[in-house]
DRENKOLMI-611752 format. One record per residue (C-alpha): x, y, z; residue in one letter. Coordinates in steps of 0.5 Angstrom, whole numbers, padded with zeros to 4 digits, always signed. Layout:
N
XYZA ...
***
This chain:
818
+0116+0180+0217X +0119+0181+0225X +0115+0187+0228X +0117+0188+0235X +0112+0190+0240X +0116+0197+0241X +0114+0198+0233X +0107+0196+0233X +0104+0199+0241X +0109+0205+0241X +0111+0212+0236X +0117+0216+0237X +0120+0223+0238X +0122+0228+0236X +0125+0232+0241X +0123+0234+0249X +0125+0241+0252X +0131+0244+0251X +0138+0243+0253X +0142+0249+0257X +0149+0246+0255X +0150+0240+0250X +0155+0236+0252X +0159+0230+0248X +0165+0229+0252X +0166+0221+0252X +0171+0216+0249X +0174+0216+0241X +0174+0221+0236X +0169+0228+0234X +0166+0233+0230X +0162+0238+0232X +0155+0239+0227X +0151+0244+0228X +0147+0243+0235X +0139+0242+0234X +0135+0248+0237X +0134+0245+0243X +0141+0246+0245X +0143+0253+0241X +0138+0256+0245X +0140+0256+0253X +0135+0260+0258X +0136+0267+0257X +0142+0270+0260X +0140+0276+0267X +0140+0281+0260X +0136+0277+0257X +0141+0275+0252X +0140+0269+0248X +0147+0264+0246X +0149+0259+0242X +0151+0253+0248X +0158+0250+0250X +0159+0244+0246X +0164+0240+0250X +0168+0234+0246X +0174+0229+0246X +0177+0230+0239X +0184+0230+0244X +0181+0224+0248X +0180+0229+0254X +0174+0234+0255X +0175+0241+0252X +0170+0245+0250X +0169+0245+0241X +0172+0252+0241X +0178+0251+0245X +0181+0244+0241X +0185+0245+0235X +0182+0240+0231X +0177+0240+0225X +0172+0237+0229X +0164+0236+0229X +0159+0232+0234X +0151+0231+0232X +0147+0230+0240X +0143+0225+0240X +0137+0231+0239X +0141+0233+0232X +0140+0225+0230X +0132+0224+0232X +0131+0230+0228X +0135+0229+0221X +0132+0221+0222X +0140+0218+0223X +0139+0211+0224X +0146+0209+0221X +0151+0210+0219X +0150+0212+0212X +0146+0217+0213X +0151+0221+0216X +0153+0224+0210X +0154+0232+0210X +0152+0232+0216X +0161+0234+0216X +0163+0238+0212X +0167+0234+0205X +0165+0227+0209X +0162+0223+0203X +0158+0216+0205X +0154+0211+0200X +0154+0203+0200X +0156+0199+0195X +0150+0196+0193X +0149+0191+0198X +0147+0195+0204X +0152+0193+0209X +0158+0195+0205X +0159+0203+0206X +0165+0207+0202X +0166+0213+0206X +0170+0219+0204X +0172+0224+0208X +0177+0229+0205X +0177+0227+0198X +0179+0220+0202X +0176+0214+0200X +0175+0208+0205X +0171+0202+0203X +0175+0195+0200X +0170+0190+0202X +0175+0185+0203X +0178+0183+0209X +0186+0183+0208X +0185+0191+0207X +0183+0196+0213X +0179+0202+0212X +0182+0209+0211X +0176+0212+0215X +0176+0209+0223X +0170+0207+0226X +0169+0207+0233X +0164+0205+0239X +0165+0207+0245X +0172+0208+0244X +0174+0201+0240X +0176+0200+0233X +0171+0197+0228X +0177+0192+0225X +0173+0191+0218X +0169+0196+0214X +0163+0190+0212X +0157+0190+0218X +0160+0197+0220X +0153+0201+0218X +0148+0198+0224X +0144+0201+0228X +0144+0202+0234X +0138+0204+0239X +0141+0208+0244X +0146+0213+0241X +0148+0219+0245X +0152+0222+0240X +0156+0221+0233X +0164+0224+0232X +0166+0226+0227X +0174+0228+0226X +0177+0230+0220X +0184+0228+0218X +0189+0223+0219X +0189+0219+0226X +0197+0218+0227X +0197+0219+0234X +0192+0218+0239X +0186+0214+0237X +0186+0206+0236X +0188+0204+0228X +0191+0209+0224X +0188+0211+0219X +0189+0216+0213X +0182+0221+0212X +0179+0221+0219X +0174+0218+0224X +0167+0216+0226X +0166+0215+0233X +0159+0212+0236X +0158+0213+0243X +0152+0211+0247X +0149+0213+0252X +0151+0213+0260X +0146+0209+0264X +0142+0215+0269X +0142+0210+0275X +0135+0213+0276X +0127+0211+0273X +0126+0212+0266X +0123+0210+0260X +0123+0213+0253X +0119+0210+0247X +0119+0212+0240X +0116+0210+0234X +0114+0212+0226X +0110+0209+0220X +0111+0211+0213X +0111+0211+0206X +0115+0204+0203X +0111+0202+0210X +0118+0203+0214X +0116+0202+0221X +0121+0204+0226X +0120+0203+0234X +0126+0204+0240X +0125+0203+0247X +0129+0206+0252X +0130+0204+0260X +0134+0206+0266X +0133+0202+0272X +0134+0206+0278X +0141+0204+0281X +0142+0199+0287X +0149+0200+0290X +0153+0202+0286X +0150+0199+0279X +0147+0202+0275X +0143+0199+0269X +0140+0202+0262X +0137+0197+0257X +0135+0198+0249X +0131+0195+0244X +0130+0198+0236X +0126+0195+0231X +0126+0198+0224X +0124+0195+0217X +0122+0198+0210X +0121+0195+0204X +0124+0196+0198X +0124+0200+0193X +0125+0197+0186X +0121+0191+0184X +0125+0185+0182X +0122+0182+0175X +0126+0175+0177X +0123+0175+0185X +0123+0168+0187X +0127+0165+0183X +0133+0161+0184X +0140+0159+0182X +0144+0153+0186X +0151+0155+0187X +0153+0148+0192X +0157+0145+0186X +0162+0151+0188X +0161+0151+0194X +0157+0146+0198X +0154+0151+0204X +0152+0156+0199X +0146+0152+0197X +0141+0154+0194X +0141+0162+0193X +0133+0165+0192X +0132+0172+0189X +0128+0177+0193X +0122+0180+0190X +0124+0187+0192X +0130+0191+0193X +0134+0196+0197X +0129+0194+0203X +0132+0193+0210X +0129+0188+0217X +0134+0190+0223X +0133+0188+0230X +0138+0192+0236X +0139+0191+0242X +0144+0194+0248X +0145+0193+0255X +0150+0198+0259X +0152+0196+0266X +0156+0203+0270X +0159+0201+0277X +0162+0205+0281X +0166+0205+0286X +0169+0210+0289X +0176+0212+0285X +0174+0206+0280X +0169+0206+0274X +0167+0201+0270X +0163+0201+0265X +0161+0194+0261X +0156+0195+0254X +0154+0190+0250X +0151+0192+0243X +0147+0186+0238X +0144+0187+0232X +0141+0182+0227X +0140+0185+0220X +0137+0184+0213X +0137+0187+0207X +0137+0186+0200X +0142+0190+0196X +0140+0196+0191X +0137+0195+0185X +0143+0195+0179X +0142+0197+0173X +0147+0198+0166X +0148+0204+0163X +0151+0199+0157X +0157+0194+0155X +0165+0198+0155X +0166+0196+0148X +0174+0193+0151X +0176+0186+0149X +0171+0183+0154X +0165+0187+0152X +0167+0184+0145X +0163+0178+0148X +0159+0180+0152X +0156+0186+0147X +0153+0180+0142X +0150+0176+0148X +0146+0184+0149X +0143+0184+0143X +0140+0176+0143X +0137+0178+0148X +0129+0181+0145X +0130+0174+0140X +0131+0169+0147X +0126+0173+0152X +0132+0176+0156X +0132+0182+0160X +0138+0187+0160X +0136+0192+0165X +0139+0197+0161X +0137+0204+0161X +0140+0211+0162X +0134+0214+0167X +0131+0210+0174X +0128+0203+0171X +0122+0202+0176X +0123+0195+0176X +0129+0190+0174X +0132+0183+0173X +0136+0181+0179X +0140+0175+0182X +0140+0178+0188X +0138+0174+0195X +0137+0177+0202X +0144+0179+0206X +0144+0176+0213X +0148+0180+0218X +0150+0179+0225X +0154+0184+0229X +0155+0184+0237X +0160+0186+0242X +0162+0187+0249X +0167+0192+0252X +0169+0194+0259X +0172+0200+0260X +0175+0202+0266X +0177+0208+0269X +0182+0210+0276X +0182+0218+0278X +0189+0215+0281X +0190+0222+0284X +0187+0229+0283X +0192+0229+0276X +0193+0223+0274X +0188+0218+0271X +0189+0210+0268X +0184+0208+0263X +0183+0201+0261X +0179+0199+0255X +0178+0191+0254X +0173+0188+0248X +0171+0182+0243X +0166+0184+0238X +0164+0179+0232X +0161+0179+0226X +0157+0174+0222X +0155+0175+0214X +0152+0169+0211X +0153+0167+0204X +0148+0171+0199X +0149+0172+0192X +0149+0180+0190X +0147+0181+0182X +0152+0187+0181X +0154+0186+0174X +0145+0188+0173X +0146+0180+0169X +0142+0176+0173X +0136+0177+0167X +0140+0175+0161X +0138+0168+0158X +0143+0164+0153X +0145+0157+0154X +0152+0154+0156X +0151+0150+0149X +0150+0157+0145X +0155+0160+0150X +0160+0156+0147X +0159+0157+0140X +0159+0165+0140X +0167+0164+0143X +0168+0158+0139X +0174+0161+0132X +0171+0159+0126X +0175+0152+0123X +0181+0154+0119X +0183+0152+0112X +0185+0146+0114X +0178+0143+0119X +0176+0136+0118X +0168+0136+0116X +0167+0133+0123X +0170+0140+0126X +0166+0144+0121X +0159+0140+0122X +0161+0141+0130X +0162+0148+0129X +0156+0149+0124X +0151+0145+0130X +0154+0150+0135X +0151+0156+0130X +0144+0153+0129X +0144+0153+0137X +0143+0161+0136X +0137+0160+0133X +0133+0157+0139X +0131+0159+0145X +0135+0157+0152X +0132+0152+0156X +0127+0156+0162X +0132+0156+0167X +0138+0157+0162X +0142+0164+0164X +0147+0168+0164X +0151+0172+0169X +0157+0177+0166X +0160+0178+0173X +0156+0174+0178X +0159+0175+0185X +0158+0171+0191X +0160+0172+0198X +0160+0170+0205X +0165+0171+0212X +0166+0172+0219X +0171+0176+0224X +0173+0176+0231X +0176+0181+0234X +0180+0183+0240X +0182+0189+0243X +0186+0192+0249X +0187+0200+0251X +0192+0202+0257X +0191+0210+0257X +0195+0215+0262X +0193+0222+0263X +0197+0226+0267X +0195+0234+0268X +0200+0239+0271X +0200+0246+0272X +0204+0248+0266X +0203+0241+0261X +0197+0235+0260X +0200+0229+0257X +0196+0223+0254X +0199+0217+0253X +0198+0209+0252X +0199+0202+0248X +0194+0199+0244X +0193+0191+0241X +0188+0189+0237X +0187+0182+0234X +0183+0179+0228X +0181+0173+0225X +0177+0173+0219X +0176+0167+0213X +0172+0169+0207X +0169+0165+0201X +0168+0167+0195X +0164+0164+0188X +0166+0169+0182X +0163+0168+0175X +0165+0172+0169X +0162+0170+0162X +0158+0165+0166X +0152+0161+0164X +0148+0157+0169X +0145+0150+0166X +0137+0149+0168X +0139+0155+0175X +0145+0150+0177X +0152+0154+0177X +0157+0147+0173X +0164+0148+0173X +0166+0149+0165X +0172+0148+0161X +0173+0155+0159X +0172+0157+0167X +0179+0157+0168X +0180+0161+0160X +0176+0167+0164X +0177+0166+0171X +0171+0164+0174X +0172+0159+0181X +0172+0160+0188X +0177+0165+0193X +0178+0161+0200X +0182+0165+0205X +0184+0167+0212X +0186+0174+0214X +0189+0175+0221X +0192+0181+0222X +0196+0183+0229X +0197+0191+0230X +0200+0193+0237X +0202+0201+0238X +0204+0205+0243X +0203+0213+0244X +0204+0219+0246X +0201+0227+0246X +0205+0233+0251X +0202+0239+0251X +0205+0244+0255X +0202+0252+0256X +0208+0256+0254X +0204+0263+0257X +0195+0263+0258X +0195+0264+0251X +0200+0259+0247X +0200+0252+0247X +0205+0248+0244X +0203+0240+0242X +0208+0234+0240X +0205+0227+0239X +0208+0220+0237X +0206+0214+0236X +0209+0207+0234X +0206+0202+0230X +0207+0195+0229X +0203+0192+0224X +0203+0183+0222X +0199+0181+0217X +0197+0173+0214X +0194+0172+0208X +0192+0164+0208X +0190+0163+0201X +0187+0155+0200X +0183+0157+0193X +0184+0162+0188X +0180+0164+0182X +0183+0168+0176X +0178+0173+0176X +0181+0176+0183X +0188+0179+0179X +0192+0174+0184X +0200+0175+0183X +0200+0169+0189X +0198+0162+0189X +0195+0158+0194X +0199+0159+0200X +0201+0162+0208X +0204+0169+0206X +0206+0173+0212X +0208+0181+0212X +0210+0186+0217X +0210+0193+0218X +0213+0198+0222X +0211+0206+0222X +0213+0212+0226X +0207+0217+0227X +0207+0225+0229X +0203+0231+0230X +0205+0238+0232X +0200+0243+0234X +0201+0251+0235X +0195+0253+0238X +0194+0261+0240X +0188+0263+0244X +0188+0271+0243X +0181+0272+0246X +0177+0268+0251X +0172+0267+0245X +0177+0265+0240X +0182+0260+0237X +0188+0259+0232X +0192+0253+0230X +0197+0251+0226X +0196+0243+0225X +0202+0238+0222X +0200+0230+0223X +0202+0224+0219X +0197+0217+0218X +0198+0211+0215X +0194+0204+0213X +0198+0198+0212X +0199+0194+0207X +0198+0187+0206X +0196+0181+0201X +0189+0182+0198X +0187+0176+0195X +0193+0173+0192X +0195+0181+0190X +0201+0184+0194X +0200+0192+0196X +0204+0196+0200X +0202+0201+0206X +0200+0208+0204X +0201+0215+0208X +0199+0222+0208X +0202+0227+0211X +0197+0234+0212X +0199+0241+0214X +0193+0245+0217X +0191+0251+0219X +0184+0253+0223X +0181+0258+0227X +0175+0258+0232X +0170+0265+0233X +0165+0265+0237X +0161+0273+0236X +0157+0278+0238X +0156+0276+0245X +0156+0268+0243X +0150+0269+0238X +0154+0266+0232X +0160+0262+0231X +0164+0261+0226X +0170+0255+0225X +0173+0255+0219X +0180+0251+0217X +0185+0250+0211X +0188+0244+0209X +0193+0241+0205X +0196+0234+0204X +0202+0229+0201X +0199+0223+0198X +0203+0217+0198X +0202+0209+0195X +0195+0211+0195X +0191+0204+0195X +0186+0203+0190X +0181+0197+0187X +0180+0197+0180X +0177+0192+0175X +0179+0192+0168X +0177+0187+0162X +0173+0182+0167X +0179+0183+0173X +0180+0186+0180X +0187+0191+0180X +0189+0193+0186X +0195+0197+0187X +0199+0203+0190X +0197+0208+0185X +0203+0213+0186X +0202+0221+0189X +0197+0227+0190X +0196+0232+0193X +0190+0234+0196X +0187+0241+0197X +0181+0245+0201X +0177+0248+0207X +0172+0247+0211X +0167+0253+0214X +0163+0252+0219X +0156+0257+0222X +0152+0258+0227X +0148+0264+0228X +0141+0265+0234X +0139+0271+0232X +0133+0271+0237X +0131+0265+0241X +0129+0259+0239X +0132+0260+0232X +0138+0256+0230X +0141+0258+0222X +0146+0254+0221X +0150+0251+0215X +0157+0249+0212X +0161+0249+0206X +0167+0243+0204X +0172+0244+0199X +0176+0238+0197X +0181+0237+0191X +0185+0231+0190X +0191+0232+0184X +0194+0226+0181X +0202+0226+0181X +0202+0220+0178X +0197+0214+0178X +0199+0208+0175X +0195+0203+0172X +0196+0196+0169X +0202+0199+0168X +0199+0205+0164X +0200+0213+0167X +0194+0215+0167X +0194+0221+0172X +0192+0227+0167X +0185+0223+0167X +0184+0220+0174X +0180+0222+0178X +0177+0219+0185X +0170+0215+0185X +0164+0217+0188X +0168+0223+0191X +0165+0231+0190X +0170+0236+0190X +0164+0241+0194X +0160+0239+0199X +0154+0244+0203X +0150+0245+0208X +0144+0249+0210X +0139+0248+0216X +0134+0253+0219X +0131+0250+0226X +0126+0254+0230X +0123+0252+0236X +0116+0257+0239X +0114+0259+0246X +0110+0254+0249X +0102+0254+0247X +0099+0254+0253X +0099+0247+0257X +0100+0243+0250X +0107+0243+0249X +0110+0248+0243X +0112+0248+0236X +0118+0245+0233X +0120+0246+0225X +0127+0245+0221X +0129+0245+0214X +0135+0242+0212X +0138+0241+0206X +0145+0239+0204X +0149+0238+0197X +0156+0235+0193X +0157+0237+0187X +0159+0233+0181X +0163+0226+0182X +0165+0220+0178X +0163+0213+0177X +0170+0210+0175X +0177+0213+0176X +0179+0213+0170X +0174+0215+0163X +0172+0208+0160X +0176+0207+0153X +0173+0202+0148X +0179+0199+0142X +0181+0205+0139X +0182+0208+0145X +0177+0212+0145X +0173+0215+0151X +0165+0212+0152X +0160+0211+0157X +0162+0219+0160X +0155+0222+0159X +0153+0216+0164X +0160+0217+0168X +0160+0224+0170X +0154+0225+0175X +0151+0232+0177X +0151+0235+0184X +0145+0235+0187X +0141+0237+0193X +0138+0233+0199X +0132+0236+0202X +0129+0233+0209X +0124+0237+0214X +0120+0236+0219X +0115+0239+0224X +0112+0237+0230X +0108+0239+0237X +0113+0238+0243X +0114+0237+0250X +0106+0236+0251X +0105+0234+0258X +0101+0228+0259X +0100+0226+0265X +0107+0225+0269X +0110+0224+0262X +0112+0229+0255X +0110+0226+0249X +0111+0229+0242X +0108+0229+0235X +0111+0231+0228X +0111+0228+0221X +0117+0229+0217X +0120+0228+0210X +0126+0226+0207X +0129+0227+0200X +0122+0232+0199X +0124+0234+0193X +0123+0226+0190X +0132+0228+0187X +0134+0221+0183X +0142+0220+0183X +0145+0215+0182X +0150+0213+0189X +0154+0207+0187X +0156+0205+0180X +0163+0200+0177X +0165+0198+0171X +0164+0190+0171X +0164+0189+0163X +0158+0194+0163X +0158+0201+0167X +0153+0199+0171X +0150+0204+0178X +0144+0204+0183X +0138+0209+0184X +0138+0211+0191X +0131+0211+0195X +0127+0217+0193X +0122+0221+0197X +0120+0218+0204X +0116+0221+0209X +0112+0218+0215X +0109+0220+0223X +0113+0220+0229X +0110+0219+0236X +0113+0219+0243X +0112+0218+0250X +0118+0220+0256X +0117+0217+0263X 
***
């Protein structure tokens, strides 16, 4: 257990004081979310009104105020983040209307939807649908993208395709991290907190005062809890070194879904009159083990003809099937702890070369380390058979024509089934393996110009990666006393080992003119340009991956046009209306040994923003539809991977945004999403199955409901602060197609088909307290109050198989600012 100082001495906060105006202007994409109570509640007016806050954002990569941007926006302040306990990524979902987050079982690997969207191919030769950025620079690879950060200002999220203004294209939208600025005066803030599952969780926070032109802010993060399901295998050990060497000896942990992370962030600003630079370097040392898998039972298809019978031996050879239809609260995994490192550096350089005209530069290396671990998503690692018995259950029975030697083999072979594997005899239906790496380099020019009738963004962008991976795949795979040996019928049903070298070069250059037609009318105009070089070095395949392409250096190139047209009127000072055209695109590429083609989306979107009754409610809403095309699917049918453009859709919906302050203190805020995506077609294994597909972990309705209230002050002990939050999705699929068994007929459903649900976390606390030259807060809080168990993540790999999420947490925070 590593337990910084911070974490044992310190306890957190949950917020300080109000905020008269909440900004979140900055570099990359945004979204603004409800603002906590201690933004929406400005000191009174000379009337003695109370209003809602201006939020400033950059979703056009320049400072606009929130209801002046013709764009589907939402932004969660550092405040909002400490409030609803958002230490990462994945816990971000629903905070934006229709934007959907989970992992894929191990910790590391988010799937992001945003718009019925779907992002979350853990391979390195695919790009992400959803970009992530951090303080303005792209996240080339989806795996080590959800790490935590101990100094976030605030989280942007922006809705919809990105074809013009920001890094990488990206289909369904985006999510910039933005940390905080250094102050360049003394201070330091300290939180912490201990719950249930013992989660302990510390982050220090110090701005040094400035000297010359330098200001400096360091921070440190420490969070850990343990996991949550028990595993009946812990401690043991399977030896993968006769596939690969380095993979060695993998040990299972003894709990799942548990988490260790260490972060720490060092932010530099220099300036120098007309010139700024900022240099940042974030690192964070993650691990985790990955959920606890379990089966909902065998698909009865041609693979589960022989994994079925290997089932139902399990109560005679002391195995253990983790099947079950409702949370099991202990399992048999094959899962080892998962170690990765992620660290970065950016230097940002920004001249006011005039009062209207400003030159950005944006340079940045970042690396990611994933060592190899092993992950039991197939929910086998507990089945017990020998290699020998293995054998003889896919052994045909001898012919007419059999010699006595043949007959004699086969009739010993079946005698085997009557005893028991050996101690260390296993079996795997999909065992899966994996580690990898990634280097990345990135460099932005931006322009801005202003002039009296117009505001032009414009630049040129070049990113470059270098990523191997390795990965050990086993299907219908028994291990011979805990050691993985190659076998005659690997090959029959593909199990080996993938070696491959992704690197991937993208330059682009862009532009977006916006011209003032009258004080009311604006007309918007954006293109972008984008080359995209991909190579695939492939020095191993295994059969399982679903290669079309063997060993080999394969090189492709594209090359697309993007655009965005906006119409924006604004026929009050307190509101706005849009209409919006945009394109995005993902490229295609080569995904082990299997080509894919780019996809594209085309989105037509019309919004508008209000804000009412003397600024006390604010109401956004927007419609949308969009043209799918060559959508980029992964799915595994009969043991293999398929990977593949699946055809056409459409997709349809709106999004709703509110918040009202009806009196001081009080912030009622909530949202609705709506997002339907139709197949026009959808070909699969060379089958049209668009009347039945439908897209995985994705809801078609998302909500959400908040109440803050922050009390007068007590005396000279601070004032009460309470919130209540929930947020819902509606019921959403395992699998994009129904499981089939021989006959063609559906199966598994009852399992496949998930049911919505409500998440609900609140909070309550004493805040702002004085003591002595510092505020300090208490409060205790809970997530998940109302214990909801669903399942998160699920894949059809020979058995449909899912995992439970974490259930109700709860614990107390403590904090000091100086």
């Amino acid at each position: 257990m590593r337990i910084s100082l911070y974490a044992l001495a310190l306890a957190g906060v949950s917020s300080f004081g109000s905020a008269a105006i909440a900004q979140v202007a900055g570099q990359g994409p945004v979204t603004v979310a409800p603002p906590t109570a201690a933004e929406a509640a400005p000191p009174a007016q000379p009337d003695g009104q109370v209003g809602l806050a201006d939020i400033v954002v950059t979703a056009q990569r320049r400072e606009e105020s929130l209801q002046k941007v013709p764009v589907a926006v939402t932004a969660i302040s550092s405040e909002q983040l400490d409030q609803l306990r958002v230490t990462n990524v994945k816990n971000l979902a629903g905070i934006a209307p229709s934007l959907q987050i989970q992992t894929q079982g191990l910790q590391s690997n988010p799937s992001i939807a945003i718009r019925g969207v779907a992002s979350g191919v853990s391979n390195n030769a695919v790009d992400p649908k959803v970009g992530i950025y951090l303080d303005g620079v792209y996240i080339g690879r989806t795996v080590g993208s959800i790490f935590d950060l101990a100094d976030i200002a605030r989280v942007e999220v922006l809705r919809g395709p990105q074809g013009t203004l920001f890094g990488r294209n990206a289909t369904a939208g985006a999510i910039s991290l933005v940390s905080a600025t250094p102050k360049g005066e003394w201070g330091l803030r300290a939180t912490g907190s201990y719950g249930n599952y013992n989660q302990l969780r510390g982050k220090a926070v110090l701005d040094l005062p400035a000297f010359g032109p330098f200001s400096v802010k360091i921070a440190y993060l420490h969070d850990e809890i343990e996991g949550d399901y028990r595993n009946l295998i812990g401690g043991r050990s399977i030896n993968l070194g006769l596939r690969i060497p380095a993979f060695g000896t993998q040990t299972f942990s003894k709990k799942l879904g548990g988490r260790n992370i260490d972060g720490g962030q060092l932010a530099i600003r220099g300036d120098f009159g007309n010139l700024t630079a900022d240099y940042r370097f974030d690192y964070t040392d993650a691990r985790s083990t990955g959920r606890g898998m379990q089966s909902f039972g065998v698909i009865p298809d041609q693979s589960g003809q022989i994994l079925g019978p290997i089932v139902a031996l399990q109560p005679a050879f002391g195995g253990i099937t983790n099947i079950s239809a409702t949370r099991l609260p202990a399992i048999a995994s094959a899962s080892s702890e998962e170690h990765v490192v992620t660290q970065g550096h950016s230097l940002t350089l920004s001249v006011n070369a005039t009062d209207n005209f400003t030159v950005k530069s944006i340079t940045a290396f970042r690396k990611f380390k994933q060592d190899p671990n092993i992950f039991d998503l197939a929910a086998t690692g507990g089945l017990r058979l020998s290699a020998a018995q293995f054998g003889a259950l896919i052994t045909p029975p001898p012919g007419p024509d059999a010699t006595p030697a043949q007959i004699a083999a086969y009739q010993a072979g079946l005698a085997t089934l009557g005893t028991r594997p050996g101690a260390n005899d296993t079996f795997f239906s999909l065992l899966t393996a994996r580690r990898t790496r990634q280097e990345q380099f990135s460099q932005e020019v931006q322009f801005q110009l202003d002039g009296e009738s117009f505001e032009l963004t414009a630049g040129v962008f070049y990113f470059h990666e270098n990523s191997p991976a390795d990965d050990i795949l086993g299907i219908l795979e028994p291990s011979i006393n805990g050691t993985i040996v190659p076998l005659p019928f690997d090959n029959a049903f593909g199990s080996g080992v993938t070696s491959t070298r992704s690197i991937n070069d993208s330059i682009a250059g862009y532009g977006q003119l916006t011209f003032h037609l009258t004080d009311t009318l604006d007309i918007t105009g954006g293109l972008r340009g984008t080359i995209d070089d991909r190579e695939l070095i492939i020095s191993a395949i295994s059969g399982g991956q679903g290669a079309v392409l063997g060993t080999g250096d394969y090189k492709v190139s594209y090359q697309k046009i993007n655009y965005t047209g906006i119409v924006t009127w604004r026929p009050t000072t307190q509101s706005t209306v849009y209409g919006k055209i945009s394109s995005g695109y993902v490229a295609g590429g080569i995904l082990s040994g299997i080509p894919y083609k780019p996809e594209t989306l085309v989105s037509y979107e019309l919004g508008a923003k209000t804000q009412l009754f003397d600024n006390r409610v604010r109401l956004n809403a927007a419609v949308f539809y969009s043209d799918y095309k060559d959508l980029q699917t992964q799915n595994f049918i009969n043991g293999r991977q398929a990977f593949d453009n699946a055809g056409k859709a459409k997709i349809k919906g709106f999004e709703v945004e509110t918040e009202i302050a009806p009196v001081r203190g009080l912030v009622i805020s909530g949202s609705v999403g709506y997002s339907d995506l139709d197949y026009d077609t959808f070909v699969l294994a060379g089958r049209e199955v668009a009347d039945v597909a439908r897209t995985t972990y994705n809801s078609v309705w998302t909500g959400r409901a908040a109440v803050q209230y922050d009390s007068p002050d007590i005396g000279n002990v601070g004032h009460l602060q309470g919130r209540l939050e929930g947020r819902y999705r509606s019921r959403y699929f395992l699998t994009s197609t129904p499981l089939l068994n021989l006959a063609g007929q559906e199966v598994l459903e009852e399992f496949n088909r998930r049911p919505g649900y409500w998440l609900v976390d609140g909070r309550l606390g004493l805040v702002d307290i004085p003591v002595g030259g510092a505020r300090a807060s208490l409060s205790v809080f809970g997530q998940n109050i109302f214990n909801e168990r669903y399942v998160s993540f699920g894949a059809p790999v020979l058995s449909l198989v899912g995992t439970y999420e974490r259930g109700r947490t709860y614990g107390v925070e403590l904090g000091f600012a100086f």
